[in-house]
Structure formats: C-alpha cells, structure tokens
N, C-alpha and C positions, 0 to 999 in steps of 0.2 A: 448160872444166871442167864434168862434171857435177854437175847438182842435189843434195842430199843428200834425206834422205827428207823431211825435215824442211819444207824449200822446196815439197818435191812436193806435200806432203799441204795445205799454205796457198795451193797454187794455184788459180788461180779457172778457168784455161783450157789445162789439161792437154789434148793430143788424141795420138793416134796412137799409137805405139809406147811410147812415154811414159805416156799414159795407162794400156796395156797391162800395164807391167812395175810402173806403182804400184799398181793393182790386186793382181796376182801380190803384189806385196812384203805387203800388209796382208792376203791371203788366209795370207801363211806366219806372220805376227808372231800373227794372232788364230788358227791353232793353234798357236802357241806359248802367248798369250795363254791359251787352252781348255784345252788338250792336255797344256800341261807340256813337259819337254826331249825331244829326237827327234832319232834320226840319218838321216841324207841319205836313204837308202833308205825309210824310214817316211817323210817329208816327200815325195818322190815319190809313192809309193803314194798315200799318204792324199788330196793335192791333184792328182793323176793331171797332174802332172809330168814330165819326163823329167831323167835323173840331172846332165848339164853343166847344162839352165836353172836347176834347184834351185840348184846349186853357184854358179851366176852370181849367184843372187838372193843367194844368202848371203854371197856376199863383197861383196857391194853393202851389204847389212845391216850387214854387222861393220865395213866401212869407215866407216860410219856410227855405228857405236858403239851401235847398237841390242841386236846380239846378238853373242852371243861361246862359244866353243868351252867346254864344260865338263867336256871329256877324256874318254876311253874309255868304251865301256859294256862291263864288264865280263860282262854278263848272259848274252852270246851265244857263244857257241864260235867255233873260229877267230881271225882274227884283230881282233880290237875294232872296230868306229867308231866316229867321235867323235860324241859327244853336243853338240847345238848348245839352245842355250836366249836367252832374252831377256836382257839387259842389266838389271837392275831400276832402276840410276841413270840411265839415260838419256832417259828420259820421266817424267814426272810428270802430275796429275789431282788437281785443287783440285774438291771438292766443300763447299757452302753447305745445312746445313739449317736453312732458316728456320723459326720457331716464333712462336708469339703473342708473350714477351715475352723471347726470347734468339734467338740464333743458333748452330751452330754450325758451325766451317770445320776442315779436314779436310784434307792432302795425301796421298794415296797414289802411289808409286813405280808404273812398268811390272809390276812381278811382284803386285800390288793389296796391298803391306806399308802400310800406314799409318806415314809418317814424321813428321807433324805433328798438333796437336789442338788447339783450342783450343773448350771446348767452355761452353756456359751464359752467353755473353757476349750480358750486358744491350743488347736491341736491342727497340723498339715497332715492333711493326707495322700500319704505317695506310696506307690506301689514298690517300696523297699522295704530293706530289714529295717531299718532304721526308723522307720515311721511304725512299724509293728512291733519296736521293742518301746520307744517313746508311747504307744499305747496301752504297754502290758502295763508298765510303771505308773501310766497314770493310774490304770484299775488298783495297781496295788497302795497306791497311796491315796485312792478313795476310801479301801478297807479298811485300813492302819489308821484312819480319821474316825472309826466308827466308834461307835460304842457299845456294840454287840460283837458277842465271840466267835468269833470267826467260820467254826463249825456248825452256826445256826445259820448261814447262809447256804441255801441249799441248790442252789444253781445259780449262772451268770448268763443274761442272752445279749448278745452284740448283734447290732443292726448293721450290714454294709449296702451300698446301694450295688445294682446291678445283677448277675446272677448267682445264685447262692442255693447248693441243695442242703435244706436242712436237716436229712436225712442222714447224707454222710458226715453234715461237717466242712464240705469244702467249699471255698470262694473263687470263682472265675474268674472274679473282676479286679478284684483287690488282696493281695500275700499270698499268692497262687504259687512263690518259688521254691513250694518245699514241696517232698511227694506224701508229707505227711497229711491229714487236714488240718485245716486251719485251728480247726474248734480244739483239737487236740495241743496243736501248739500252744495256742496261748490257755489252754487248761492248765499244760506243765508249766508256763512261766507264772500262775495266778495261786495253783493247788485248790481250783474252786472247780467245778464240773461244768463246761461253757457249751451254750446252741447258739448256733447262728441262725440269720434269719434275713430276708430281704428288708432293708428298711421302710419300704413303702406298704409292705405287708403287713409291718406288726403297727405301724401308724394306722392301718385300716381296723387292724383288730382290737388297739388299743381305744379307739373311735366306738367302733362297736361295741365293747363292755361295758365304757363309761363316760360315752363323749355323746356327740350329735345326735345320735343313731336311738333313737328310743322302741320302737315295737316293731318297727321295720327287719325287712331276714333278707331282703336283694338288695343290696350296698353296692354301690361303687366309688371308691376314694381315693381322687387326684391325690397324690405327693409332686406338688407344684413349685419344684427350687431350680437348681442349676441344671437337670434333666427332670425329665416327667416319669415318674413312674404311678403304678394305677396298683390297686388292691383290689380284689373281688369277693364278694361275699354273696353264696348263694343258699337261699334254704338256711344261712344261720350259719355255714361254717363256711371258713378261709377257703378258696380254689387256688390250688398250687398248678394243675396241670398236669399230664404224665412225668416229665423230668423234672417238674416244680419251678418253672421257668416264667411261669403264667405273667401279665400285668406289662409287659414291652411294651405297653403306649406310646412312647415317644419315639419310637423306629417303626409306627405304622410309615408308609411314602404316599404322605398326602399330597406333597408339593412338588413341582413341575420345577427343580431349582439343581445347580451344580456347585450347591455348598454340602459341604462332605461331613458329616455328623462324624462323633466322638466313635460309631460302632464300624465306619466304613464304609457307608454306606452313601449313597446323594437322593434328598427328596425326603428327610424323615421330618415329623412332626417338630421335633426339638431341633432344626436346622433355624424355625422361622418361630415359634412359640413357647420355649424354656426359657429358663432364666439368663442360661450361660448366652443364648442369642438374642436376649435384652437386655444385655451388656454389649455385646457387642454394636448394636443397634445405636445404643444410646452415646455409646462412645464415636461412630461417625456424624452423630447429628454433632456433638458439640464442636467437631471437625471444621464442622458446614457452618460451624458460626453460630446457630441456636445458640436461646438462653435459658440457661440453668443453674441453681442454685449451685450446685455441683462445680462448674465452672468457674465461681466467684469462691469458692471452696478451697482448701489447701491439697484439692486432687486433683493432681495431673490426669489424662484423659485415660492413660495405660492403668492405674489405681484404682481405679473405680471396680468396686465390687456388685453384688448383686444389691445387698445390704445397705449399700449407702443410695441405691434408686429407692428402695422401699421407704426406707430413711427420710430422703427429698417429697418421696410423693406423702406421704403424713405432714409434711410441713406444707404443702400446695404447692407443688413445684408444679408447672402446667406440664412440662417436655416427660418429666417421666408420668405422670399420670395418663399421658396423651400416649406414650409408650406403651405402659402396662394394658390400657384399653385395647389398644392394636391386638398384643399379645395375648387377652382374653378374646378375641373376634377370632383370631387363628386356633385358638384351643376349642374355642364354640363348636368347629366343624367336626375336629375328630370327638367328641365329646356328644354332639349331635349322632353322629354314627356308632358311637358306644350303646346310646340309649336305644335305637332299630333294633340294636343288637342283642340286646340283655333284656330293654322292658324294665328297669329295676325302679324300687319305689323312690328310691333316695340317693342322690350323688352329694357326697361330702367331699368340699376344695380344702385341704391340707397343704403342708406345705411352708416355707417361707413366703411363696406370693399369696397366699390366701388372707396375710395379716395384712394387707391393703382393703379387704374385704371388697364392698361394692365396686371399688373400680375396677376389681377384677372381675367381680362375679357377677355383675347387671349387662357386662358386653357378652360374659359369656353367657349369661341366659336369654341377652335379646340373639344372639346368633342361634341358641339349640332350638329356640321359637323358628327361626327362619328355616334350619335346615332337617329338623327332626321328622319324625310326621305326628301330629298333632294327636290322637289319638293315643301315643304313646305321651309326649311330653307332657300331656295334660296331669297324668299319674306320675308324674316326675318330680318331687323335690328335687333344690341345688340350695346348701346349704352349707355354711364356713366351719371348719376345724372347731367342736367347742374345747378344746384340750389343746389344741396350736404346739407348744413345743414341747410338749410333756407325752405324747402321743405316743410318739415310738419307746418312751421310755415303759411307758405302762401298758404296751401292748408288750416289749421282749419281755417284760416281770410276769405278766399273766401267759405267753406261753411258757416260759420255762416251768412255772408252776403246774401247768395242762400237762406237759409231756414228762414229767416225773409225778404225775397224778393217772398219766395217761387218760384225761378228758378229751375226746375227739369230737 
C-alpha cells in the first residue's frame, strides 16, 4: 500500500522516485495554495508538466483527500474542464502569537479560512522553563479543544518577538536555556512539527496575504506594542537578511539621550517612542499631578499597562492621547528615514498602538511629511493593520503552510 501524502511529508528519508513525486505533489498543492482552483491543462502549463503526470498527481491528491474536483469551468468555450482546487478540511495550521502578557492561538483550514480563535488569553512571558512549559500546555490544551484529529494538523508556527532564526529553530531572545532548539523542544512537548518566526515578521506577512496590503510588493510593517519591530517586504517576499535578523527598528540610535534600552544600548528609538516608554512616560506625568482618567481609576501609577492608555485614549482621555501623539511624532522621524530608504509604496502600522488609529497615525504622517523628501513620501501610503490582532496568527498558519509546501 502506498504512503499517503501525509506519511510522505513526516518522512525523515524520502529518496528516489518517492522523493521525486512528493516534491511534484507540494509543487501542485502550493499553486493551488497561491494560485487558487485550476484545470489540468493550466496545472500543466504553469508547472511545465505533462497532461497523464498532472492527472496521476491529482488522483494521488484526491485519493488523499487533499484536493477534489470543483466541477466545470464554465469560462471557456467548448467543452468545459473540470476545475481542481484544495480540499480546505483536510489540513490544518495552528499558529501561536505570543505577546508580553497574553497569547494568542489561531487554527486555519488548507484554503488559509480561520476556523478557531482564541485570542487575549492571560499568559506572562519570562525567560524561564516555567513560562515555556505554561506555554506548551496551553498549545496542548488548545488541541484537545478541537475538533479535528490531531494528525490533520500539519504544522504549528509560534511567533516570539526579538531575534529568531527560523531556519534553525532557535530563539535568542526568549527559552534560549537549552542547547537544543527551541522549535524542537516545544515540538517534543506538543508531538506537532513547530517553526518559529519573529513576530513582527509574520504580522507583516500575515498583512500581506490578507490584510491592508492589496497589489502593492514593497511593504513595510510597524509592529507598534511594548518594542517596535518592522517587517520588510520587497518584490513580494519576506527580507530576512543574511542571519535573518532583519527589521531591528527600534535600536536604530536616533536620540541624543542616557536612557538605556531593553538591548543595552543608550539612544535607541524605543528608549523615547514604544509602548514600554509610553508607560513610562505617562506614569511620571500622573506623578506631576496631570489628569487622567487612569488616575481616578483603581490603578496605582506602577499598574498601569500599555493596554489600559489605549484603553483611556478610546474613551477621550486628553493626557494619553496627547502621549500617544508625542509618541507618533518621535516614530515619524525613524519611519521618515525608512521611507529614503526603501522608496516603498505602502507602510502598514500593526501592532497594539495602531488600534488608536489616527492619533497615532496622522502625527506620524504629519512628521514623514516634514522629514521625508517629498518625492518619495508622495508614493507613500501609511495605512492601519486591517487584521489588528489576528495578523500574526494568520501570518505563522500561512508560513507554516509555505515551508512544508516549500512556496518561497
């Protein structure tokens, strides 16, 4: 009996003809994947196939339950073919975006629909075993919630912020105490096959498949919370960089200042324009006496999170909306300097502060007005997250999909 794809794709030592035809099969699933539905002849064409291997691949596929006929295409004169397309229930993609003080976990179907959500679930993030076993358990008691067999889950991607090569598996930033990698560890504690991925990375690419991003191919996408991280996207695909390190926005040293950033450093971006320093910001104004909703609130000045200013400024609170403004004035310069840089057609703000929308985003496009050079900013959208918290979830589900489809 032969293997189903399923088997093929979890094998460690595919060779030969075998190898040959699994190949074939994920070069035809990832245009379908891309592409959308397609009859025999286009599926030829396009993967410079001939018209039986195609047809052999796809009844291998359908036997499989991957893909399945979606009837006629009408479009063409003559007499019809049939339209072949993905299966959406028969794979699945569990994506994890992990946050400073929540999670969220995410299933998307083969066709990238989001069937599950669970999203804002209370989780700390610390650089211990203890925060990396409280995170394995939650994944697994997302699964054991499900309603699909377990084995139809074909990969898990977790987002961490910071550095993260997704190549090896391992995290720099965060559960860096084993010499294992990460992806590996928490694969053995899940029994699901786990990538990692920078968080701000797969919010940019998540953006890009199905968010803001519509015909545009030079992207650049603030991830705008407690540190700033950037995504790139050029010509259409994710910029990792040589060591995959790419998108350190918030340790450019734009600022003349001896306040010492989270990397070690004095002068970075994120010392005077992140979240975590519009908490602190907002926490000496209310020091000084300012008034703020916050204040009259059941939080002490040390409690206050990033969450409950965004919070304040939706209700009209003047001090943090007058905050957030500053804080988009100070992101406007590095952000003006991005655009010199790149030229790109469209900058999408992400993030937790992006859900303030204009008062973040009209200081920082009256600031990319003042310091850009016009020529460029002219060709510049600045545009808010259309996908806001669901971003990184359905950017990790669509890479994991890409890199066991190997769509590059």
């Amino acid at each position: 009996m032969n293997p189903t794809f399923f088997e093929e794709i979890t094998s460690t030592h595919p060779g030969g003809v075998a190898y040959k035809n699994l190949n074939l099969k994920k070069r035809l699933l990832a245009h379908f994947a891309d592409q959308g539905n397609a009859t025999i002849g286009e599926l030829s064409k396009a993967l410079r196939l001939s018209v039986p291997k195609v047809t052999s691949l796809l009844n291998a596929l359908i036997e499989d339950g991957l893909v399945r006929d979606n009837g006629k295409d009408d479009s063409t004169g003559g007499r019809p073919p049939s339209l072949y397309g993905l299966t959406p229930d028969s794979a699945y993609f569990l994506g994890i975006d992990v946050k400073r003080h929540h999670i969220n976990l995410g299933l998307t179907d083969f066709q990238k629909n989001i069937v599950k959500v669970r999203e804002n679930y209370p989780y700390k993030l610390d650089n211990t075993e203890e925060s990396l076993q409280e995170l394995c358990q939650l994944i697994r008691n997302f699964i054991a919630g499900l309603n699909i067999p377990k084995e139809k889950i074909l990969g898990i991607g977790i987002n961490l912020s910071g550095r993260i090569n997704y190549k090896t598996g391992y995290s720099y930033s965060f559960f860096h105490f084993q010499e294992d990698p990460l992806s590996k560890i928490i694969e053995s504690e899940v029994g699901i096959q786990v990538f990692l991925e920078n968080d701000s990375r797969a919010m940019t690419y998540g953006e890009y498949c199905a968010g803001a991003v519509q015909q545009e191919k030079d992207v650049l996408f603030l991830n705008l919370d407690y540190g700033i991280g950037l995504g790139i996207v050029i010509d259409g695909h994710l910029y990792y960089g040589k060591s995959g390190y790419s998108g350190e926005f918030g340790h450019i040293p734009i600022f003349d200042n001896d306040i010492i950033c989270h990397c070690g450093k004095k002068g970075c971006l994120e010392t005077e324009a992140s979240g975590w320093a519009l908490v602190q910001k907002f926490k000496e104004k209310i020091k000084e006496g300012y008034t703020t909703l916050l204040a009259k609130a059941e939080h002490t000045p040390e409690d206050i999170m990033l969450e409950d200013i965004i919070e304040a400024a939706h209700n009209d609170d003047v001090l943090a909306i007058e905050l957030i403004a500053e804080t988009g004035e100070k992101l406007g310069r590095g952000i003006a300097a991005l655009i010199n840089i790149f030229n790109p057609e469209l900058v999408v703000l992400g993030g937790s502060l992006s859900s303030t929308e204009d008062y973040i985003r009209l200081p920082i496009k009256s600031t990319i007005n003042k310091y850009s050079l016009s020529l460029m900013n002219n060709d510049t959208q600045v545009k808010i997250s259309a996908l806001g918290n669901r971003a990184g979830l359905l950017g990790a589900c669509l890479l994991v999909r890409n890199r066991l489809l190997a769509i590059h």
